[in-house]
C-alpha positions as CSV (number, residue, x, y, z in Angstrom):
1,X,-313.8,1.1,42.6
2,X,-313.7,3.9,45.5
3,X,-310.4,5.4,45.3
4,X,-309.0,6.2,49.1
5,X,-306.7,9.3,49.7
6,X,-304.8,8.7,53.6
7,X,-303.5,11.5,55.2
8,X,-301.2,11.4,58.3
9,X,-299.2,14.1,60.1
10,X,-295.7,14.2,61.8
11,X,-293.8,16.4,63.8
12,X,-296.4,18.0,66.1
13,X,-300.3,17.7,65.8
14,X,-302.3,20.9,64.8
15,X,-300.5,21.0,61.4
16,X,-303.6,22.0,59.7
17,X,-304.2,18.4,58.2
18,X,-307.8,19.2,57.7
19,X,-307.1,21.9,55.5
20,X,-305.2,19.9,53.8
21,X,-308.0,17.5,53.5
22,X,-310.4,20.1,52.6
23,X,-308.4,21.1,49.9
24,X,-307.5,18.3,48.3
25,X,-311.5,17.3,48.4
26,X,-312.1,21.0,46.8
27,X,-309.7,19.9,44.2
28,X,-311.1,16.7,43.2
29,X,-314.4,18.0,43.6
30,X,-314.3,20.6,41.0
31,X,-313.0,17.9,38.8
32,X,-316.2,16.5,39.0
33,X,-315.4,14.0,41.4
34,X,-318.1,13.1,44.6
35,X,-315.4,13.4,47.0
36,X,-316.0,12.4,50.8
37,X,-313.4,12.8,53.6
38,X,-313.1,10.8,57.5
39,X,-311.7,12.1,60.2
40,X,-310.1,9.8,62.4
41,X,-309.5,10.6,66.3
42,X,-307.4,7.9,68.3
43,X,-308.7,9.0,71.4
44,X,-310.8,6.7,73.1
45,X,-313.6,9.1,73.5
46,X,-316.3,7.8,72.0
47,X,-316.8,11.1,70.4
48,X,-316.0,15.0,71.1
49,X,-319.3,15.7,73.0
50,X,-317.5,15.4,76.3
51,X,-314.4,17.3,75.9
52,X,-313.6,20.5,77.3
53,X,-312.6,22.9,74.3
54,X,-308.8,23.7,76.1
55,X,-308.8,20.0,75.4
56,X,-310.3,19.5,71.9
57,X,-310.4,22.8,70.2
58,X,-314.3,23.3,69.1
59,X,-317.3,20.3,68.9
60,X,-318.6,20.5,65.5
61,X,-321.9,19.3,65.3
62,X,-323.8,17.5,62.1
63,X,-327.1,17.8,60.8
64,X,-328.0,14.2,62.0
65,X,-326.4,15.0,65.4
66,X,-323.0,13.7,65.7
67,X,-320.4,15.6,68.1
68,X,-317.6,15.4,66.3
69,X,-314.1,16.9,65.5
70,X,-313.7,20.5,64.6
71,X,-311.8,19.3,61.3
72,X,-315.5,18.4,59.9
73,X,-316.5,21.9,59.6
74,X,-313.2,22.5,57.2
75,X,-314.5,19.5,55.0
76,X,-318.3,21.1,54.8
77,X,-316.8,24.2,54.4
78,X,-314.3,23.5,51.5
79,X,-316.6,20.7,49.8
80,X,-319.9,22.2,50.2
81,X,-321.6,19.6,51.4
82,X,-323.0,18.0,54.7
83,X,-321.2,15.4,56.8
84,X,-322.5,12.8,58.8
85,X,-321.8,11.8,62.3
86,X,-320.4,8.4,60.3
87,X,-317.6,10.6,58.8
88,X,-315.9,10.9,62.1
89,X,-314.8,7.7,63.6
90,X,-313.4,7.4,66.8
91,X,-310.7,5.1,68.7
92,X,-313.5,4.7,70.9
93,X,-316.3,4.2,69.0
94,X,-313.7,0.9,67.6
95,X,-313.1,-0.5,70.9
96,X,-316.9,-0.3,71.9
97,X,-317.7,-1.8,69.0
98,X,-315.2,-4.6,68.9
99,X,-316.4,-5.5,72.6
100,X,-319.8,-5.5,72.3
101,X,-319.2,-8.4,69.4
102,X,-317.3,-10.4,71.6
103,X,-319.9,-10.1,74.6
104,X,-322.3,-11.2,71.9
105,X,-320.1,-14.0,70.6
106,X,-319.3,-13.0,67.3
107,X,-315.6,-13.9,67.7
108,X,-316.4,-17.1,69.6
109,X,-313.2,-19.5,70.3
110,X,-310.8,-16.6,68.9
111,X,-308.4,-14.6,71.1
112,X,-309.8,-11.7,70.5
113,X,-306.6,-9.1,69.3
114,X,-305.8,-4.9,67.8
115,X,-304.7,-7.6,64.7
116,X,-306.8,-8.7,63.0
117,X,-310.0,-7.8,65.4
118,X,-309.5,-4.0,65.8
119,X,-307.9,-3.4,62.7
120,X,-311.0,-4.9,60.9
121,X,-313.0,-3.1,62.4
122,X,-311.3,0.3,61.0
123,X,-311.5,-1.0,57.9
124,X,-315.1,-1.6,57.8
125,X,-316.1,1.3,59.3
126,X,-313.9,3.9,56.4
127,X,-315.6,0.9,54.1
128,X,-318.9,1.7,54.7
129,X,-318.4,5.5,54.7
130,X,-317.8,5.2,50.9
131,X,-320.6,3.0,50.6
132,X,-323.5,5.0,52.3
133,X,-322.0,8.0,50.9
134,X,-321.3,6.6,47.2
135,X,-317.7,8.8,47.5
136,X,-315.3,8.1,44.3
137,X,-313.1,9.1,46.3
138,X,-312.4,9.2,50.2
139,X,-310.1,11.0,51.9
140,X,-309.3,9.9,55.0
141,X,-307.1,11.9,58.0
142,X,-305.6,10.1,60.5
143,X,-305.2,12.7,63.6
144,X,-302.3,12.9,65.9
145,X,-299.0,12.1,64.6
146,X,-297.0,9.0,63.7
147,X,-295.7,7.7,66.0
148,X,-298.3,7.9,68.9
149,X,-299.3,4.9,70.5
150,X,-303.0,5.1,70.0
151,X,-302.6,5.7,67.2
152,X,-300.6,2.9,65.9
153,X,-303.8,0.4,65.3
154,X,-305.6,3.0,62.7
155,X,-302.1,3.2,60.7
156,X,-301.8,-0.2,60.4
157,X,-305.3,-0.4,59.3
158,X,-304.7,1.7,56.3
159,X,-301.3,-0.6,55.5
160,X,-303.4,-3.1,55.6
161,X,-306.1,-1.3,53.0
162,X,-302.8,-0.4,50.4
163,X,-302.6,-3.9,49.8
164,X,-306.3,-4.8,50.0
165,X,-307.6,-2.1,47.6
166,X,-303.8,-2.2,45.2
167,X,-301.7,0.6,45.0
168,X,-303.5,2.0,42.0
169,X,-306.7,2.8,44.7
170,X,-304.9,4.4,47.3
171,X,-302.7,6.7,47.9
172,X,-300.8,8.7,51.4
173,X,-300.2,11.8,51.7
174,X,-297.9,12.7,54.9
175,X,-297.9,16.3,56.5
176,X,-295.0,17.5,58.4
177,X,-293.6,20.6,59.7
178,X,-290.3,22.4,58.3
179,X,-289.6,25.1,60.7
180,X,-287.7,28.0,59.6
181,X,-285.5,28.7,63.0
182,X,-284.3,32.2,64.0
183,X,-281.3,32.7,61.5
184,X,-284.2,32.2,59.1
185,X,-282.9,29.2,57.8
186,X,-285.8,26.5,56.8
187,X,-284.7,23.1,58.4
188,X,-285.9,20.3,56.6
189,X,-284.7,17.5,59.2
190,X,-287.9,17.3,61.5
191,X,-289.2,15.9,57.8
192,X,-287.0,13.6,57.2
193,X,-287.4,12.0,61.1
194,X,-291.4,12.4,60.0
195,X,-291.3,10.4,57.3
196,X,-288.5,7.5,58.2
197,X,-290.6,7.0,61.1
198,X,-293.9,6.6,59.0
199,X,-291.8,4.4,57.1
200,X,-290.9,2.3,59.9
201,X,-294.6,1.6,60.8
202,X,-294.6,0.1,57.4
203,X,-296.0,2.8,55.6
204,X,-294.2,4.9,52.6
205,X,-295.7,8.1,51.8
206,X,-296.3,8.9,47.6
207,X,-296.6,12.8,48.7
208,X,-294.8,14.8,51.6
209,X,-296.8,18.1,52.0
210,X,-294.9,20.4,54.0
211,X,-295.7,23.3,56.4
212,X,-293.7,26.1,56.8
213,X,-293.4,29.9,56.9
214,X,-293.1,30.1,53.4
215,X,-292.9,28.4,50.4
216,X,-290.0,26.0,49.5
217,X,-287.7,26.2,46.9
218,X,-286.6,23.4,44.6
219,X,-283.0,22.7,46.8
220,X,-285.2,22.4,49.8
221,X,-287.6,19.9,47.7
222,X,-285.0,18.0,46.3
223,X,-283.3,17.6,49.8
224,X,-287.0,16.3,51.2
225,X,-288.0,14.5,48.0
226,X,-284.2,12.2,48.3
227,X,-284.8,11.5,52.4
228,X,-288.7,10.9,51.6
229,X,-288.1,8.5,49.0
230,X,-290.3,10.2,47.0
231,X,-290.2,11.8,43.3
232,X,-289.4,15.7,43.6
233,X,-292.4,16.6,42.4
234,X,-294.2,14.4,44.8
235,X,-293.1,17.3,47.0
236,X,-295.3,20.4,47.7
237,X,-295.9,23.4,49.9
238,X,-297.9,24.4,52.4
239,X,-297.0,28.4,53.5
240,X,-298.4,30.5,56.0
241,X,-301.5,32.7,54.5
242,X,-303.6,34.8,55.7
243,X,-306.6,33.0,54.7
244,X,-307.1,29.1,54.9
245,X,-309.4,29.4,51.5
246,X,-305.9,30.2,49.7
247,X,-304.5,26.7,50.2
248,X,-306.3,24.9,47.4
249,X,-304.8,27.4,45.3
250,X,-301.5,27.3,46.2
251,X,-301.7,23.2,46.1
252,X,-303.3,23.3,42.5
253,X,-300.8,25.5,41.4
254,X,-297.9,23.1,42.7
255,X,-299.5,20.5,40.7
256,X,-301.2,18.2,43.3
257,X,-304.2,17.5,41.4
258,X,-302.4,16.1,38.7
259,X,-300.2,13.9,40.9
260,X,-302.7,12.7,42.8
261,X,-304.8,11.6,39.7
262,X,-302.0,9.4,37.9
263,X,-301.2,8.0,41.4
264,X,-305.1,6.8,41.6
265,X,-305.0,6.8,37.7
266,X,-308.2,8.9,37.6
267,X,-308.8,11.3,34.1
268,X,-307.2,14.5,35.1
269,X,-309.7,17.3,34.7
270,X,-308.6,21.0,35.5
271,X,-311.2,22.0,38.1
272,X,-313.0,25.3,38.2
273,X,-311.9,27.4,40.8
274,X,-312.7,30.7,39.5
275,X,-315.5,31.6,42.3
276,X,-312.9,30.2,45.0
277,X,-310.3,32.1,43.9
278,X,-312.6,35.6,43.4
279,X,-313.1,35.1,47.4
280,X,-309.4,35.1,48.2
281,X,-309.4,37.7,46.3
282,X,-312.1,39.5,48.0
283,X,-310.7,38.8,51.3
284,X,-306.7,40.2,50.4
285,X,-308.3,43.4,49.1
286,X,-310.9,44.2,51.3
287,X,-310.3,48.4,52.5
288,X,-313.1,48.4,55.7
289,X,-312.5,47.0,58.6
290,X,-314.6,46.3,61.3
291,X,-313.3,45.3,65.1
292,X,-314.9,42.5,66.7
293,X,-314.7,41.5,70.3
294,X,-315.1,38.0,70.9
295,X,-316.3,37.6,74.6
296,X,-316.1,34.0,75.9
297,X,-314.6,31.5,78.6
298,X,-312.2,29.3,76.3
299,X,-310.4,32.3,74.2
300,X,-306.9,31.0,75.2
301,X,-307.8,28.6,73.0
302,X,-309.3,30.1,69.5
303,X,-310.3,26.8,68.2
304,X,-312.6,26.2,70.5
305,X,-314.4,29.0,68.4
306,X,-313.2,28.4,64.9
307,X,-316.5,27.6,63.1
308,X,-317.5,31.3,64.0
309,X,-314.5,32.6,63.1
310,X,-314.7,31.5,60.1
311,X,-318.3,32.1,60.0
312,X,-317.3,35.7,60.5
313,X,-314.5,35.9,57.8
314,X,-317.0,34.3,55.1
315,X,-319.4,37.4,55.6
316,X,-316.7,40.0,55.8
317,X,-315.7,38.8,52.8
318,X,-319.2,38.9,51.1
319,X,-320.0,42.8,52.4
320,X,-316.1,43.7,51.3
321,X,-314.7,44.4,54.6
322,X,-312.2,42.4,56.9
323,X,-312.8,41.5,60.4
324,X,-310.5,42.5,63.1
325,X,-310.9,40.0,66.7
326,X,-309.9,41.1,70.0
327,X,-310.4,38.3,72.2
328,X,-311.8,39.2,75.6
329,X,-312.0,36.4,78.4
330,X,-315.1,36.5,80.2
331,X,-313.5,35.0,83.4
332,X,-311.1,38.1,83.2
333,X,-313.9,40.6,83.1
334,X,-315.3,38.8,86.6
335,X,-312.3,38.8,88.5
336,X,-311.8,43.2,87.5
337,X,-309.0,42.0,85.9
338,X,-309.8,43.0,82.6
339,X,-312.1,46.5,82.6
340,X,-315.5,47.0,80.8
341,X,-313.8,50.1,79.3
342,X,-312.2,47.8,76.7
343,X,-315.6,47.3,74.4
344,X,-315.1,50.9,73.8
345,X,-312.1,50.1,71.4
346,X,-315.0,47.6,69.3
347,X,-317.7,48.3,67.1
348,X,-319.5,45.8,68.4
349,X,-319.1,41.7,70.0
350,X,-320.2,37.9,69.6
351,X,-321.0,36.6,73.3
352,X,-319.4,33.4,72.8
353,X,-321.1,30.1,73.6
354,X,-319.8,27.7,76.4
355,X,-321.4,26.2,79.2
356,X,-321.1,26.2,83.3
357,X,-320.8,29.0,85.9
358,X,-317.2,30.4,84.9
359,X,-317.3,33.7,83.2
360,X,-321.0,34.0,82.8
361,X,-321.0,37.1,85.2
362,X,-318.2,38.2,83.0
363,X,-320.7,37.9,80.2
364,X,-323.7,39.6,81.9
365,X,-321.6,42.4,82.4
366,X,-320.3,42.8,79.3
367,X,-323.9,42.2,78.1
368,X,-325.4,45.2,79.6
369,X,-322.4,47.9,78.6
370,X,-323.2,47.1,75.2
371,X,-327.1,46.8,75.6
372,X,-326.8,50.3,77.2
373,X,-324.4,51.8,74.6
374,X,-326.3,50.6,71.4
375,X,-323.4,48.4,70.2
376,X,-323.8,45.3,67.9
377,X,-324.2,42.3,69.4
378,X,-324.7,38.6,68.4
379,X,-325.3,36.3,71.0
380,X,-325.0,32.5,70.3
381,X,-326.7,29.9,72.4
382,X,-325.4,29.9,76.1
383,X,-324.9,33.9,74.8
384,X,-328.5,34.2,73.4
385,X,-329.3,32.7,77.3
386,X,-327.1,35.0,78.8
387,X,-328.9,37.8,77.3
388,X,-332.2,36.7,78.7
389,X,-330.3,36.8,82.4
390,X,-329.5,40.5,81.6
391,X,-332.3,41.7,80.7
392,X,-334.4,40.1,83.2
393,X,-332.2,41.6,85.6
394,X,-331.4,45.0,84.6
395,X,-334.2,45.8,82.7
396,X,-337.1,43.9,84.2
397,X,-335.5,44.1,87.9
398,X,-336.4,40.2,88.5
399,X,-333.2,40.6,91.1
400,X,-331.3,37.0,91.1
401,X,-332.7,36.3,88.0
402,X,-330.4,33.2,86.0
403,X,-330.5,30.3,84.3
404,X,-330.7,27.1,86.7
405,X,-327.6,25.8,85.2
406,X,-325.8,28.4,87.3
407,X,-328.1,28.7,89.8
408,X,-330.3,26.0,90.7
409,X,-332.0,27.5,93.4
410,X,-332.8,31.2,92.2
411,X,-335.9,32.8,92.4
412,X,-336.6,33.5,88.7
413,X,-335.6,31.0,86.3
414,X,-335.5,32.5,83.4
415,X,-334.1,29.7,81.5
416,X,-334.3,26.5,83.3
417,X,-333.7,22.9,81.5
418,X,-335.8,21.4,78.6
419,X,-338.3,19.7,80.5
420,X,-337.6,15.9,78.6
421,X,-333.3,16.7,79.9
422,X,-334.9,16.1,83.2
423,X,-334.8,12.1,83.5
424,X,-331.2,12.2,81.3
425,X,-328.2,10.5,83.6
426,X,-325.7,9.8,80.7
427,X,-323.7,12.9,79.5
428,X,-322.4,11.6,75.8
429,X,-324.8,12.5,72.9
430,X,-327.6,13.5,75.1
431,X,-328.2,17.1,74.6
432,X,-330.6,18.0,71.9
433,X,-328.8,17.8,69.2
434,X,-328.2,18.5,65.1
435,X,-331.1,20.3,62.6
436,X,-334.0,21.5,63.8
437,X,-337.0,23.6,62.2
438,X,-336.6,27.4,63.4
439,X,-340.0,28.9,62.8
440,X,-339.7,32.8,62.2
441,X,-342.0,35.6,63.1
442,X,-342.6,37.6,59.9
443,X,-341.3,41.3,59.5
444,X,-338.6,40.5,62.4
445,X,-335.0,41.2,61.9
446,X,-334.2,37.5,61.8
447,X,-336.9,36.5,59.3
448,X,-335.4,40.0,57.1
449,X,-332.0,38.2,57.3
450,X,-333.0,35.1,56.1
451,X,-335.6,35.7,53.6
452,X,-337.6,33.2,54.4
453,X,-339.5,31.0,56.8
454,X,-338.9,28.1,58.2
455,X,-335.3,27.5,58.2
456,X,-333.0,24.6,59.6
457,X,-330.3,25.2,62.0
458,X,-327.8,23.3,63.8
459,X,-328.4,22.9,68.1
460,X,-326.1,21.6,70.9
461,X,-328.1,22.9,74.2
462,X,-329.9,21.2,77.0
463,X,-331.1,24.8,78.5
464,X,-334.1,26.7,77.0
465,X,-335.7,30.3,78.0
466,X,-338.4,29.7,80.5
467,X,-341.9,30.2,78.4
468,X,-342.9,31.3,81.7
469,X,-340.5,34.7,80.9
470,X,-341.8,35.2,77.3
471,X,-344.7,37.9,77.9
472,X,-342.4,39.8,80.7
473,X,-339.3,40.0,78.3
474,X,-341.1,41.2,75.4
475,X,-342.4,43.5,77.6
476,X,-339.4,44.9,78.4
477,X,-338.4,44.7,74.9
478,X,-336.4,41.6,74.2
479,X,-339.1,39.8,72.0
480,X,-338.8,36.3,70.6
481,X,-339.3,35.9,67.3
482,X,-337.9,32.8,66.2
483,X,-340.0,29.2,67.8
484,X,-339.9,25.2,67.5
485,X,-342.4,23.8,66.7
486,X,-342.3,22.2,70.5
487,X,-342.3,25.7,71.6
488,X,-338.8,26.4,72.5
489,X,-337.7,30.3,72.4
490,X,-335.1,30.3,69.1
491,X,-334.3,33.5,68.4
492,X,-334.5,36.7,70.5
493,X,-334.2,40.2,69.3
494,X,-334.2,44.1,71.3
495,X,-336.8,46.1,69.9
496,X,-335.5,49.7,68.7
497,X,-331.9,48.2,68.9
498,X,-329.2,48.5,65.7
499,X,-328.8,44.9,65.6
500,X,-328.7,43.0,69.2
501,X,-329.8,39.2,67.9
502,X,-329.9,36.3,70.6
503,X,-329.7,32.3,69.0
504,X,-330.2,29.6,70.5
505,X,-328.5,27.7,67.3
506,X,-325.5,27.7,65.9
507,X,-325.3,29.5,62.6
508,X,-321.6,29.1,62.0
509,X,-322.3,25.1,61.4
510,X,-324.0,26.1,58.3
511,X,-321.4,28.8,57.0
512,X,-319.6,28.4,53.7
513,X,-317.2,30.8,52.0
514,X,-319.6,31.0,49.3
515,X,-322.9,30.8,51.4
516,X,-322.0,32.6,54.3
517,X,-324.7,32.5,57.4
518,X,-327.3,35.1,57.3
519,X,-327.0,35.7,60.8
520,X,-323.2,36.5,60.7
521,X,-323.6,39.0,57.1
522,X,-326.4,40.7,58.8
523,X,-324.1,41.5,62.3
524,X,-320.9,42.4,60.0
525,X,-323.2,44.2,57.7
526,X,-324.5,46.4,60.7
527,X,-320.8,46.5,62.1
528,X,-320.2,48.2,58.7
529,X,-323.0,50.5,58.9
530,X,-321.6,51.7,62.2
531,X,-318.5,52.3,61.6
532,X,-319.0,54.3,58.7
């Protein structure tokens, strides 16, 4: 039988549940286990795609095309393995799908109800994740915290699945916050309120993982462990670290595995980790640094950009340096309120992606300085774009030139909409989307970083560099060197330039601590180089 693993959260949201998750899956994965892991978002969305990122934090996007919760990039990152748009289910996505039953009469001469209809519903859909996926074990994440009201229907779902699948098959995990306040004292009370209210929903956690500043000793445990109505050893910590890859660690040594495992009386095997734990190794000790600006319009908000991010930290820690960001709003560079001068303090910058007219001038500008000056620079889709509108501009003198997303009227267009976006009303899920074949030109810089030709990356873009463009920018020395096979511009690149590399994709979809994205170790490796 499947074995399911829920995970809630209490206190406040943003807990870092999906590390959690992640590392609980890396666990039971080295174990030998085929672990799978669901995201659950109450909202009624019916997924992330339409979200603004001060909203949601970052759209991850799947191989098959699914917008979906950032948290899905922790799970591919920290089980190695591809998720699916199914592994991300939706408050939304229930309601729709409850509906659209009821129109067609599935439910005929019932009162239609959140209990049993809705909560059915969940059930099926975690259900069939572990069937299409063949998991041992899932691990589900409920998002939000207890307590919220849209939530309410997904918790009761999972009460309902404790005594469906037996207590032997499942088992919760709750996440909550112990602050430490500023006599330094850890305060263990917001727990306690966490848990009695999970309790109250019907619902008694086997495990309390708790966040906090640091680790917690065994009074602190105890204290939790008697209020939780758990055993103490059902108790473990979750500190601040400097790196998210040393949380499986710290949970394996605090003896999670092996509780976990008698709970869902699985064989206990001690899991490899011995590559995982050279990494966080490699990442504590690295001695060069390298300082990155990261130029975008949602940089109040870091996880709106936390796949790259992380992209960036996985090849640092591959070349044996560290990465130092200095976040630099675009918006702030258009207004004069931030000046130009401050790329001098970086050895080079990612030109963020994000769409719409605010902060793209910011962009362009910041786009030419560092054109001009020789600097790094890796631009990812709306930035790939943006360099495009540069150099059309200040190198080709096409005056006005832009993308028709920001200016619909301009005189050149050099990147205008894919011509099949044209006749697209609806906004949700309509963008061309997930893995596509990138075709490489040979003896580019691209096809040096990757080794090979073709290779599949990750999209989320209705705009495309007007072919038009193509002979004029190469040209003027921004060349394209990386097609579709429908004849989109991929991958653009400045002949005679260090490293200044323009995708359309998304390589931080496809980074992993222990594969790290070709694209990133080739701009850190260059950062390197450069700072030397």
């Amino acid at each position: 039988m499947v074995k399911y693993i829920f995970v809630t959260g209490g206190v406040l949201s943003s807990l870092g549940k999906g590390v959690i998750v992640g590392s609980i899956g890396l666990l039971l994965s080295r174990a030998g286990y085929n672990v799978d892991a669901v995201k659950i978002d109450p909202y009624l969305n019916v997924d992330a795609g339409t979200m603004n990122p001060y909203m949601h934090g970052e759209v991850f996007v799947t191989g098959d095309g699914g917008e979906t919760d950032l948290d899905l990039g922790h799970y591919e990152r920290f089980l190695g393995k591809d998720m699916s748009r199914l592994n991300n289910i939706t408050a939304g996505q229930i309601y729709l799908s409850v509906l659209e039953k009821e129109r067609e009469g599935e439910y005929l001469g019932q009162c239609v109800q959140v209990v049993p209809h809705v909560t059915d519903e969940i059930k099926s859909r975690i259900r069939e994740v572990a069937r299409s996926r063949g998991s041992d074990v899932l691990i589900v994440e409920v998002g939000g915290t207890v307590g919220d009201i849209e939530g309410l229907p997904f918790l009761e779902a999972i009460r309902q699945m404790r005594l469906e699948e037996g207590p032997s098959n499942t088992v919760f995990i709750h996440v909550a916050l112990a602050p430490i306040i500023s006599t330094g004292e850890l305060k263990t009370k917001p727990v306690q309120h966490s848990v009695q209210e999970l309790r109250r929903i019907g619902i008694q956690p086997d495990a309390i993982v708790v966040r906090s500043g640091r680790m917690l000793n065994e009074e602190e445990k105890a204290k939790i462990a008697l209020y939780g109505n758990v055993p103490q050893r059902a108790v473990f910590s979750d500190p601040d670290v400097s790196s998210v890859y040393e949380v499986p660690l710290i949970l394996h040594r605090e003896g999670l595995l092996k509780y976990v495992a008698e709970v869902l009386r699985l064989d206990y095997r001690e899991p490899y980790l011995g590559d995982w734990s050279s990494l966080a190794e490699k990442a504590r000790s690295a001695s060069k640094e390298v300082k990155v600006a990261m130029v975008g319009k949602y940089t109040k908000v870091r996880d709106s950009y936390i796949s790259i991010v992380e992209a960036l930290r996985h090849s640092a820690a591959q070349v044996g340096a560290r990465v130092n960001l200095g976040w630099i709003e675009s918006t702030d560079i258009e207004s004069g309120l931030v000046n130009l001068d401050v790329l001098d303090e970086y050895d080079g910058a990612v030109i963020l992606p994000g769409f719409g007219k605010r902060g793209a001038e910011g962009k362009i500008r910041a786009l030419k300085k560092l054109r001009e000056e020789g600097k790094p620079v890796l631009g990812i889709c709306f930035g790939m774009q943006l360099m495009v509108v540069e150099a059309a501009r200040n190198v080709l003198g096409l005056e006005g030139a832009n993308s028709t997303e920001l200016d619909p009227g301009t005189e050149h267009p050099v990147v205008d909409l894919i011509p099949w976006q044209r006749g697209v009303s609806r906004l949700g899920g309509t963008m061309r989307l997930g893995a596509h074949k990138v075709n490489l030109e040979k003896d580019s810089l691209v096809w040096r970083l990757y080794g090979t030709t073709p290779v599949y990356e990750r999209f989320r873009h209705r705009y495309t560099v007007n072919p038009k463009y193509v002979d004029k920018l190469s040209e003027a020395g921004l060349k394209p060197t990386g097609w579709s096979d429908e004849g989109f511009v991929e991958v653009v690149e400045l002949k005679g330039h260090r490293f200044y590399l323009g995708v359309q994709f998304h390589p931080e979809f496809k980074s992993r601590p222990l594969s790290p994205s070709p694209v990133f170790t080739g701009f850190v490796k260059s950062l390197v180089e450069r700072a030397i």
